[in-house]
Residue, then its C-alpha position, 0 to 999 in steps of 0.5 A: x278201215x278209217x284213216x287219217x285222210x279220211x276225215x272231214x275238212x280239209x284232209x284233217x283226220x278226225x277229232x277223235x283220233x288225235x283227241x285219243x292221243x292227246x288223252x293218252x300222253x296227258x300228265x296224271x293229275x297229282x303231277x299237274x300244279x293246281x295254279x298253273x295247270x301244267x306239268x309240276x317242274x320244281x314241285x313244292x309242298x305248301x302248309x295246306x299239304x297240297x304240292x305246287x310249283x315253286x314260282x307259282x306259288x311264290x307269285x301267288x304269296x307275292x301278290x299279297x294272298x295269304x290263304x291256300x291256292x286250293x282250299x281257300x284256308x289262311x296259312x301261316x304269315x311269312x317270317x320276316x328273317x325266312x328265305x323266300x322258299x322257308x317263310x311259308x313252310x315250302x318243302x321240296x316233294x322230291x318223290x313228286x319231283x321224280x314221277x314228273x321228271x319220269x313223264x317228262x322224258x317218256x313223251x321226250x323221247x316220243x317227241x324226238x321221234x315226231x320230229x325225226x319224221x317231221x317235213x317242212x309242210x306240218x302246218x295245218x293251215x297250209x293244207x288244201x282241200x285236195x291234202x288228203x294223204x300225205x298233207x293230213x299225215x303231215x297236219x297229224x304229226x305236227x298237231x302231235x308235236x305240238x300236244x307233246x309239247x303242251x303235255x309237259x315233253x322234254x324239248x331237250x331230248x336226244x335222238x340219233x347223233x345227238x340231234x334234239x327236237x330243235x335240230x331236226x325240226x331245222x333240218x326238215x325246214x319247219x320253221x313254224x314248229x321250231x318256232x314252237x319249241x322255242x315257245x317251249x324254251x328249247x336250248x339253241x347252244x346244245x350240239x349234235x355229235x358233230x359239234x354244230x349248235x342250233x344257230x349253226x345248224x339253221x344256217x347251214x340249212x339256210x345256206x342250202x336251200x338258198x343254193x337248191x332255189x338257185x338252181x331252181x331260179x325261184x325268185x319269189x321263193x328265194x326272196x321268201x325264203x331268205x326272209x323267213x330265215x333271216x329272221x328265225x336265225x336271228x330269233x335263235x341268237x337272241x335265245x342263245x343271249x337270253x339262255x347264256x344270262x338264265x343259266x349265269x343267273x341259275x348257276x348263281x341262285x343254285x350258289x346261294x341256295x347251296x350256301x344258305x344249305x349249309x349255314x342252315x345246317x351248321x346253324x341246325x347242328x349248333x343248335x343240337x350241341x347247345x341243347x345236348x349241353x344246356x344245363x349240364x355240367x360242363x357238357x356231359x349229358x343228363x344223369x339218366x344219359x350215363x346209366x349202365x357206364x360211370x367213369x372213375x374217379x381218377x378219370x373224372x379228375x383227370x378231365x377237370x370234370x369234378x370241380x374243387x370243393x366250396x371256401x366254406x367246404x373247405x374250412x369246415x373240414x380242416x375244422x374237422x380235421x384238427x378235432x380229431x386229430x386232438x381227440x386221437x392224440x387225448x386217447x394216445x396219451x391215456x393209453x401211453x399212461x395206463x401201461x406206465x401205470x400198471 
């Protein structure tokens, strides 16, 4: 049986292998936007009925083109009163949405546990030609970390005590794959069980290995150490920074979405009422609406819904009214004088 360390160059495995993992955690196709080629996060339906991601595709219609991403045909011009998502008929996919999110967390929790086992050796290009066994499992995990990451996995997962990705990878000490997460947007304000954030965490590792070298009288590797770090520590406050604005500036947008939401609807169902109405009087629905039910008369007066008769209605049936009431009193008088008579 081949292994790992059996490969050629340098102790690496061979191609094949990591090429058949890498194969086996890709994303399928209609789950990859078609501009950016990653993993679909926020996925939209555009009017050529192809799905992309959101920003992409706004990036792409704000660069000024005005024809389909994929089948070059032109589509509709923007609205110039429609919201940046409503003026070229972007629709959210939301069944798209679920599968990616699916994929997503399935090669998370795969993720969580590379980085469980990760060392602080995983960088292949610290392997030396006599890493055969050890340091080629160490490149393989930490090419597997990296593919997972580039395959779309979720950098937030959670592991044992509530550890994700990031602090595990600051707790073995690979700072150049915790570098990589950050690449991939990592939270550094998420706490363990134990209620340390990233930025805590790494400095307490810091602060250890900094007594380990110590006690080992390593001058030139304390001074390495410390520099190397000094420095990630330092990257981990200006993400938490950046992460603090990004999540004020969601919260806001989400906002505004959710108020725009809502106006749309009240608009949408104004809209209903006034053509439920529109030509009807005094809003009662079309003629063909009430068949099988008509309210009584008294019920219809009550509701004001029959208005009173015209001026010229009106005179014309008082005109009526004193005709046959001088009829009715002529045919009176002949009777009364008949039986006089006779």
């Amino acid at each position: 049986m081949r292994h790992p360390g059996d490969g050629p160059g340098h102790g690496h495995p061979p191609p094949s292998s990591l090429d058949a993992y890498l194969a086996s955690i890709a994303p399928p196709r209609e789950l990859i936007c078609p501009i950016t080629q990653e993993l679909l996060r926020d996925p939209v339906v555009a009017e050529d009925g192809h799905t992309y991601e959101r920003r992409s595709l706004e990036t792409w219609f704000g660069m000024g083109r005005d024809r389909s991403p994929v089948t070059n045909s032109l589509l509709s011009p923007a609205s110039p009163d429609a919201s940046s998502s409503g003026s070229r008929g972007m629709v959210p996919n939301v069944a798209v949405a679920s599968m990616a999110n699916a994929h997503r967390e399935r090669l998370g929790r795969e993720l969580v546990g590379l980085c469980g086992r990760a060392t602080g050796d995983d960088d292949a290009g610290r392997c030396d030609e006599g890493d055969r066994g050890v340091g080629s499992q160490r490149w393989l995990t930490g090419a597997r970390i990296e593919g997972l990451l580039d395959a779309g996995a979720d950098p937030d997962g959670r592991g044992e005590g509530s550890n994700t990705p990031l602090h595990l990878l600051i707790r073995s000490g690979n700072i150049r794959l915790a570098n990589r997460l950050l690449d991939h947007d990592a939270s550094v304000t998420l706490t363990n069980d134990a209620g340390m954030d990233c930025i805590a965490a790494a400095e307490e590792e810091f602060a250890r290995r900094r007594r380990r070298q110590a006690a080992e009288e390593s001058t030139s590797a304390s001074t390495m150490i410390v520099s190397e770090w000094t420095e990630f520590i330092q990257e981990l406050k200006k993400r938490e920074a950046l992460e603090k604005a990004r999540s004020e500036a969601r919260d806001l947008a989400r906002s505004q979405a959710n108020d725009e939401h809502r106006e749309r609807q009240r608009t949408l169902a104004a809209n209903a009422r006034s053509n439920a109405n529109d030509g009807n009087q005094r809003g009662l629905g079309r003629l063909e609406q009430g068949v099988g039910y008509f309210p009584s008369l008294a019920t219809l007066q009550f509701q004001s819904a029959i208005p009173g008769p015209s001026p010229s209605v009106a005179e014309y049936e008082n005109g009526e009214k004193e005709r046959l009431n001088r009829i009715l009193g002529g045919l009176s008088f002949l009777v009364l004088m008949y039986f006089l008579i006779s």
